[in-house]
N, C-alpha and C positions, 0 to 999 in steps of 0.2 A: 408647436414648439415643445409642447410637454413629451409629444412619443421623440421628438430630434433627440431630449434630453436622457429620455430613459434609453436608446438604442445606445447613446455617448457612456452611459454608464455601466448597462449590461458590457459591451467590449473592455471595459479599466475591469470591470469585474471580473470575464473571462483569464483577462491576461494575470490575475492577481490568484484563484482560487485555487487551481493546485499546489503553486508556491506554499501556501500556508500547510499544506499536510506534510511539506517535509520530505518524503519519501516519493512522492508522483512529478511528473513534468512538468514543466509550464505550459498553460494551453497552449501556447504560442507552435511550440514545438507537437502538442497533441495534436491539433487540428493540420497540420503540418501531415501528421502520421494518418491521421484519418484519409485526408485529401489520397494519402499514398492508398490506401487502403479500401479504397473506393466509394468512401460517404460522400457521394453529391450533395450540394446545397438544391433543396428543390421550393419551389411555393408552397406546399402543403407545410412542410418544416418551418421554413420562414412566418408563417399563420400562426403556429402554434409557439416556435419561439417569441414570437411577439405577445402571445396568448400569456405567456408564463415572462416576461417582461412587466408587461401591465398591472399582472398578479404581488409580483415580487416589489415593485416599486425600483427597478435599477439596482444602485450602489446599497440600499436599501438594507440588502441581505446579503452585500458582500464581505469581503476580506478586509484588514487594515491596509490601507493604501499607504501609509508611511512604512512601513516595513511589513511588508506581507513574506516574510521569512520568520516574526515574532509569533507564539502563542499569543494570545489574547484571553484575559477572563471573560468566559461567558456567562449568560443567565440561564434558566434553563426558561425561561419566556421568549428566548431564539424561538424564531419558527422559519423553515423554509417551503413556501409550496409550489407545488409540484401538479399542472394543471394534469390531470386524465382526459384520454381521446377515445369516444366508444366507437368500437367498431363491428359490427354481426351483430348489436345487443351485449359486446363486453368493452368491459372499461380496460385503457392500456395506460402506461406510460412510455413516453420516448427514451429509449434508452440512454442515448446520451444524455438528454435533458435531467433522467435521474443521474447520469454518473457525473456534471458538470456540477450541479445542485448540491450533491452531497461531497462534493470533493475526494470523487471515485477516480481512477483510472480507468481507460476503456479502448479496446482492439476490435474494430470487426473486418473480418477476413471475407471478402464477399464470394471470394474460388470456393470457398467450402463454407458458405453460410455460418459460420460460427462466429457468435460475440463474447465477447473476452469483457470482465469486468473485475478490477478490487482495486488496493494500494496501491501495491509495491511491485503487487506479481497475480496474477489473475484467478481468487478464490472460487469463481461463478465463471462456467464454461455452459452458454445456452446455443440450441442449434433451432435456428425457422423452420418454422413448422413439424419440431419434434419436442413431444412433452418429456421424453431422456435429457438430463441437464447434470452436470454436473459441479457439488459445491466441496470447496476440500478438496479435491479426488476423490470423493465418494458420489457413485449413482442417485441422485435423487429422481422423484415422477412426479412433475406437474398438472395440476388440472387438467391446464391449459396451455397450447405451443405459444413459445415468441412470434410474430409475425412481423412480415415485410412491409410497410405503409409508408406511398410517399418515398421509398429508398432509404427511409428510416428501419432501424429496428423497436420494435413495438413489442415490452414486457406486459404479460397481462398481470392486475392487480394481485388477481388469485395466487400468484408466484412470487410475489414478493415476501410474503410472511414465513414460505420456505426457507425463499434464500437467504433473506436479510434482519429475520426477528432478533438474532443474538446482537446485529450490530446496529441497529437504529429505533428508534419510537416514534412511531408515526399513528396517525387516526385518520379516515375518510372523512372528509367533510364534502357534502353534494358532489361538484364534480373536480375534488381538486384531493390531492394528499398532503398531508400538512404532516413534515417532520420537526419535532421540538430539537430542539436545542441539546447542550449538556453542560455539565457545569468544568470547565474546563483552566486552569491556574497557570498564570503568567509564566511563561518557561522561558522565554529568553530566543534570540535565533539560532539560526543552523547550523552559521559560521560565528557563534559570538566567541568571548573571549573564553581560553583557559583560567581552571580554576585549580588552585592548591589543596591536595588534601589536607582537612584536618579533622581528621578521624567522623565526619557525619557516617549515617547509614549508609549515605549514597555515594560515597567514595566507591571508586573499582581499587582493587590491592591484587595483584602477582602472587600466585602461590609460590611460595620458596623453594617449594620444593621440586619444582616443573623439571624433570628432565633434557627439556630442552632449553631452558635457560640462556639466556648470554648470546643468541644468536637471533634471535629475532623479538620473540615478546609474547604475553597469555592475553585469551579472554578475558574478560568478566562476566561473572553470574549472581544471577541474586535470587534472593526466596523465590516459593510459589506467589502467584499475584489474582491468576485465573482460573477459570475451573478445568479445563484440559490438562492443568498440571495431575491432577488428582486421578490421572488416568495411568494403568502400570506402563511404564518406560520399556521401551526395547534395547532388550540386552546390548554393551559395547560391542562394535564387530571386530575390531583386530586392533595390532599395535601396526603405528607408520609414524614415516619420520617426519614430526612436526614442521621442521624448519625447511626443508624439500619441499613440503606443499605451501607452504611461505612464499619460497621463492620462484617458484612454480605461477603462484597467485601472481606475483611483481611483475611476471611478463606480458601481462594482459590488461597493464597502466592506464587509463586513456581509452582504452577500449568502448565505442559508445552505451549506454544505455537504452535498452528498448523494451516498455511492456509488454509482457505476452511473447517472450523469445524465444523460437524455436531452438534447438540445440546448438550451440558456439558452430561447430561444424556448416551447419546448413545456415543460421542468420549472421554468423561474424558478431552477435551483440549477443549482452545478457541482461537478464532483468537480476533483482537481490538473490534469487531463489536457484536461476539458472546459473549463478558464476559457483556458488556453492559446492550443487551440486556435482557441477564437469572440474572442478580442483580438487572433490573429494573422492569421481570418479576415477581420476586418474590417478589415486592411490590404491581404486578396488574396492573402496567403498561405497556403497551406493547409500543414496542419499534421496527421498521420496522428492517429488519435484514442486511443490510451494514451502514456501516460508512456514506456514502454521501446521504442515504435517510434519515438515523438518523438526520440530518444538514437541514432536512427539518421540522422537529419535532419541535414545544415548541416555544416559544417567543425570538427575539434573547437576549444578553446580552452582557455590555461594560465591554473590559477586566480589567476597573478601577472601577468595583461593580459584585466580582465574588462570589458566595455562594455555601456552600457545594452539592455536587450531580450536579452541574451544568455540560452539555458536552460539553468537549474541545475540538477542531478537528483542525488537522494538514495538512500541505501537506508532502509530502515524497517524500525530495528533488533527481533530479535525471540529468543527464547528458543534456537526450535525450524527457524529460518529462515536461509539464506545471507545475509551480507552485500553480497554481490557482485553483486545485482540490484536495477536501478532500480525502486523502489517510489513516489517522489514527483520532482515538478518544478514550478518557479517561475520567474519572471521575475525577472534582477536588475536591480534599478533606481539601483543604485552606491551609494560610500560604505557598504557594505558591508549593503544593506539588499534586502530581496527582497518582491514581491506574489507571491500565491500562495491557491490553495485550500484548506483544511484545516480540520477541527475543533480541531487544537490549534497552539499554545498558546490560540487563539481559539474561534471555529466560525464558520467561514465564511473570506469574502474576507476577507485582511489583509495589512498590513505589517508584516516579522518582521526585527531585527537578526539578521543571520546571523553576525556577529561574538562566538559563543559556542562552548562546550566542543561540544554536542552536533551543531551543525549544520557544525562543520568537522571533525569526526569521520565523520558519518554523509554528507558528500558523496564524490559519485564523477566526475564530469567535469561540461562545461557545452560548448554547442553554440552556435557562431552560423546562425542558418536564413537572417539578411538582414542588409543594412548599412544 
């Protein structure tokens, strides 16, 4: 009766966990993508799912069930674990198992053996059985390859501390990984209500002076928050016309959302990072392909002189996760309003008032790339 109970809750849990980060899908629709994508359910999986059920205790370790769209305070006595499976004499984790766990996103492509993991847009690109991986877009070398087990993708332990030390805390305990917690402050949901400024910090305010004024709407930007800011900006690339790529952006309404999307062209969908890009390609400017290298792009900008076409970048708040790293970005198009990629509050391309609890909480600076 008691495993009936915990399988009844691990699935409420499933269905609930990405909701809460904001910017990722709902499992519902992940496992949906996976199934496409060629992750069979096998028994070896089912074993260990169950392995890391028993560990977790179910609902135990999940999401808020009344609104798993609300941040929630957490403790930093959170813990989630995360069973290890030794294989040859090394210890792995299941890949999905960490990216469900830590309220990751995750793509694997079985045509070209590559697994796709982050937010919003896929930070961490590992290939089976090659220790070339790459985090950012920058080449990293692991130990050790991912490997294939069970039709699972298998991280080995030795690779986690590459890929994931800036964004999680975690310690070995015998055969299990136990990531802590974070302290993390009531934010409100995804789609809650609009709020009026009045003059706080975290108001967004239109610069005056924007050029393109009057026809569509600005960014906002706000101070450094992270240590990447501290890093020298790449030069503005050219002048374009704000409200063109605006309107450019509007025809792509509805358009679905898909992590890990190959270019508009060849998948028809875009993730935060890929609609960016291809609206700001098609002004001539290029634009590096995730969210957190985009954040390296353009001069920064104060989120109280935000102008249209300015990029906004968020974090995507999470239990088990730093707040401190860019997980999503959007185009502001003024008047305190942004387009952007995402499944939520929507799915797909949309226009989201950013003038609420959540989205002036969970942002972190905004970059002009052009004028």
């Amino acid at each position: 009766m008691r495993n009936v109970w915990r399988r009844s809750a691990l699935m409420l849990l499933s269905a609930a966990i990405i909701v809460v980060s904001g910017c990722g899908p709902q499992v519902s629709q992940e496992q949906q993508q996976s199934k496409q994508q060629g992750i069979p359910s096998t028994n070896g999986y089912a074993a260990d799912r169950q392995k890391s059920e028993n560990l977790n205790g179910g609902m135990a370790n999940g999401s808020s069930e009344a609104n798993p769209g609300t941040l929630r305070v957490q403790s930093t006595q959170d813990e989630v674990t995360i069973p290890l499976v030794t294989i040859g004499g090394k210890d792995y984790v299941i890949g999905s198992d960490f990216a469900h766990s830590l309220e990751y996103n995750y793509q694997w492509n079985a045509g070209s053996n590559v697994f796709q993991i982050g937010e919003n847009d896929a930070t961490v690109e590992l290939k089976i059985g090659s220790t070339n991986a790459l985090k950012e877009e920058v080449p990293v070398t692991l130990s050790d390859p991912p490997i294939l087990q069970n039709s699972q993708v298998h991280i080995p332990v030795s690779a986690i501390a590459t890929l994931f030390s800036e964004e999680i805390a975690y310690e070995l305990r015998g055969k299990n990984m136990v990531v802590r917690g974070t302290d993390i402050a009531a934010i409100g949901a995804i789609d809650g209500p609009e709020e009026a400024n009045t003059g706080s910090e975290l108001d967004f305010e239109d610069d005056p002076n924007d050029p393109f004024k009057g026809d569509e709407g600005t960014d906002p930007l706000e101070a450094p928050t992270a240590n990447y800011l501290d890093e020298p900006a790449i030069p503005v690339i050219k002048n374009i016309d704000m409200n063109a790529l605006i309107r450019q952006g509007k025809r792509y309404l509805g358009i679905d959302y898909l992590f890990g999307a190959d270019p508009y062209p060849q998948s028809g969908r875009f993730d935060c990072s890929r609609y960016t890009q291809y609206l700001f390609g098609k002004q001539n400017v290029k634009l590096n392909r995730l969210a957190r290298s985009q954040a390296k792009q353009g001069v920064f900008v104060p989120r109280k002189s935000l102008r249209k076409g300015d990029l906004m970048f968020f974090y995507v708040p999470g239990r088990f996760r730093t707040n401190r790293t860019v997980g999503h970005v959007g185009i502001y198009m003024g008047n305190q309003k942004m387009i952007h990629s995402s499944p939520l509050p929507k799915n797909g391309v949309q226009i989201t008032n950013i003038n609420k609890a959540y989205w002036k909480r969970t942002y972190l600076q905004a970059r002009r790339v052009a004028y």
